[in-house]
C-alpha positions, 0 to 999 in steps of 0.5 A, spaced: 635 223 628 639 220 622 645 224 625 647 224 617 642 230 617 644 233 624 649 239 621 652 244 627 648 249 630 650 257 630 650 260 638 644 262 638 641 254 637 640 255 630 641 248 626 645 250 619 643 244 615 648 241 608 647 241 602 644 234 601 638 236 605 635 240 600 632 235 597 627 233 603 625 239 604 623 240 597 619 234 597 616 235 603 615 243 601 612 241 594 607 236 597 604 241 601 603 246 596 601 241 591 594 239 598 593 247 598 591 248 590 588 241 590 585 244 595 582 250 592 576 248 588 573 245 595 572 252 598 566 255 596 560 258 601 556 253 604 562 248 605 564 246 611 572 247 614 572 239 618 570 237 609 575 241 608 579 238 612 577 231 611 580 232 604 586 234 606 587 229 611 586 224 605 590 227 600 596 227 605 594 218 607 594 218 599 600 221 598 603 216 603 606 221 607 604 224 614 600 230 617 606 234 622 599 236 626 594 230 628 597 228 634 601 234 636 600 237 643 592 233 641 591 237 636 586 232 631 587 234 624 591 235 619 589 242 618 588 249 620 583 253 617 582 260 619 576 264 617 575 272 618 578 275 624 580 268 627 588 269 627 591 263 627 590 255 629 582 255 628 580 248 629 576 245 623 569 243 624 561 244 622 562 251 620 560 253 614 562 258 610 559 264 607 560 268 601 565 273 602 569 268 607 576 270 607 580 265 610 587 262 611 589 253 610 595 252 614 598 245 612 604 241 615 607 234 611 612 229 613 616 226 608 621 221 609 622 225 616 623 232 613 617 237 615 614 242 610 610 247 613 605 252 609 599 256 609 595 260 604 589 265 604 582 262 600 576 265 599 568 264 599 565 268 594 566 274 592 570 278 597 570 285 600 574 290 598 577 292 604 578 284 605 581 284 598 586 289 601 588 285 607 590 280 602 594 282 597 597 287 603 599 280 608 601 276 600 605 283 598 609 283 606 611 276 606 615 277 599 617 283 602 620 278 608 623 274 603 626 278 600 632 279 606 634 273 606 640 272 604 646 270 608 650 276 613 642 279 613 639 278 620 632 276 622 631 283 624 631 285 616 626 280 616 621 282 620 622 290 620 621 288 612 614 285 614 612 291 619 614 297 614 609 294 610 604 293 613 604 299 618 605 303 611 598 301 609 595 302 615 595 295 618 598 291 624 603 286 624 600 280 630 606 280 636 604 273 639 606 268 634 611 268 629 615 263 625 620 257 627 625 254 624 624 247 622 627 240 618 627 234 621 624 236 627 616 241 626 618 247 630 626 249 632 630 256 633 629 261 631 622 265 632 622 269 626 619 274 628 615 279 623 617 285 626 623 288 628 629 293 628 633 293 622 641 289 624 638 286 629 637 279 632 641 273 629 645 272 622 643 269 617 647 263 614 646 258 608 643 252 611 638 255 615 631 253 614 625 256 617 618 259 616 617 266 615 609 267 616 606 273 618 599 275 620 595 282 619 590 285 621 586 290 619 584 293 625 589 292 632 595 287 633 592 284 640 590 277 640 586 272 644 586 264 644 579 261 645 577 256 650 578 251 646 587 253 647 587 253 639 584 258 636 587 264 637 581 270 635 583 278 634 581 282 640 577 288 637 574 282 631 577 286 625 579 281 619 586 277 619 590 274 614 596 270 613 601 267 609 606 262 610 612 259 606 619 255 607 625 258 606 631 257 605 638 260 605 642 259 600 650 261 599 647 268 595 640 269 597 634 264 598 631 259 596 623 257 597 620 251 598 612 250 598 612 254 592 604 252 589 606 247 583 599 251 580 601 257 581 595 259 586 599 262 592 594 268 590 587 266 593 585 271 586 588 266 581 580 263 580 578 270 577 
């Protein structure tokens, strides 16, 4: 590691980042944002998710940049793409899609040795209204997550934050996966996790970078991963969603870095 870019780490391991680096998160961050509403158009029924990926693969080659995923841990693709009541981590491949499809892309770049970590729900056809809630309820809980990052806040506002608001309309935070800290390395502390104690857990400081990245389910919070040790399914089925940002914090609040350059964070922007 360049040790210009090593900062110092608080008590609880967290790596509080300088000034200087918020300019490869940036590029990292705004490069992934940039795949997923590139990616936007491809989605439709009858489209496969390994096509899917295969664009994204070489939008991420032609950018010269580096896909954080193929290879990691064996995984082989520069995607996750996640379909109905699939949680997180579904595998792209010869599935296609059906009108009505709702589903989360997760996409993680390399630039210049920084990480930008992001994911955003899309939709095949037209969606159901229940399914058009889920959404707009999973989009809604992450602002309300970061919102509460500003620097003597902890990650415990964050998450009481997201779960308040779910749990308000009658949906679930899933427990079993959260989000990480991130920079020059793709996964680091802290777990952010979506749902909490107010006051709780570490204190937010400027300099810390980290992805807030809830999943909602319609129905129960319980998950299971399939055999395949990735695709991590609802286990009463219910439909799930997701979206995801990187973040940083600032002297007075926050700052994000994969904000969509299109504007089509939203899976509603193609109406």
């Amino acid at each position: 590691m360049d040790e210009s870019h090593k900062g110092r780490l608080t008590k609880d391991g967290i790596r509080i980042h300088e000034a200087k680096d918020f300019a490869g998160m940036h590029a990292a961050g705004k490069l992934a944002a940039q795949i997923l509403d590139d990616i936007a158009p491809h989605v439709f029924p009858g489209q496969t998710t390994g096509e899917l990926d295969r664009l994204i693969t070489k939008m991420v080659d032609d950018a010269g940049a580096k896909s954080a995923t193929i290879g990691y841990r064996g995984y082989q693709h520069a995607s996750c793409i996640s379909v109905n009541h699939v949680v997180c981590h579904g595998i792209p491949g010869d599935k296609k899609l059906k009108d009505g499809d709702i589903l989360n892309i997760d996409v993680t770049v390399i630039v210049d040795g920084w990480f930008g970590d992001t994911s955003r729900m899309y939709l095949a056809g037209k969606m159901s209204r229940k399914a058009e809630r889920l959404v707009q309820v999973t989009h809604d809980a992450l602002f309300k997550g970061i919102e509460m990052v500003k620097p003597g806040n902890t990650f415990g506002d964050i998450g009481h934050a997201i779960q308040s608001y779910v749990e308000g309309h009658r949906m679930s935070v899933v427990r079993d996966f959260c989000g990480h800290g991130l920079g020059r390395v793709f996964h680091a502390p802290p777990n952010v996790l979506h749902y909490g104690r107010a006051g709780s857990g570490p204190v937010l400081e400027e300099g810390m970078f980290f992805t807030i990245e809830p999943m909602v389910n319609l129905g129960r919070p319980e998950t299971k991963v399939l055999g395949d040790d990735w695709t991590a399914v609802t286990r009463d089925k219910s439909l799930s969603a997701q979206f995801e940002h990187s973040i940083a914090v600032t002297a007075d609040g926050f700052e994000v870095f994969t904000l969509s350059p299109g504007d089509k964070f939203h899976p509603t922007w193609i109406d």
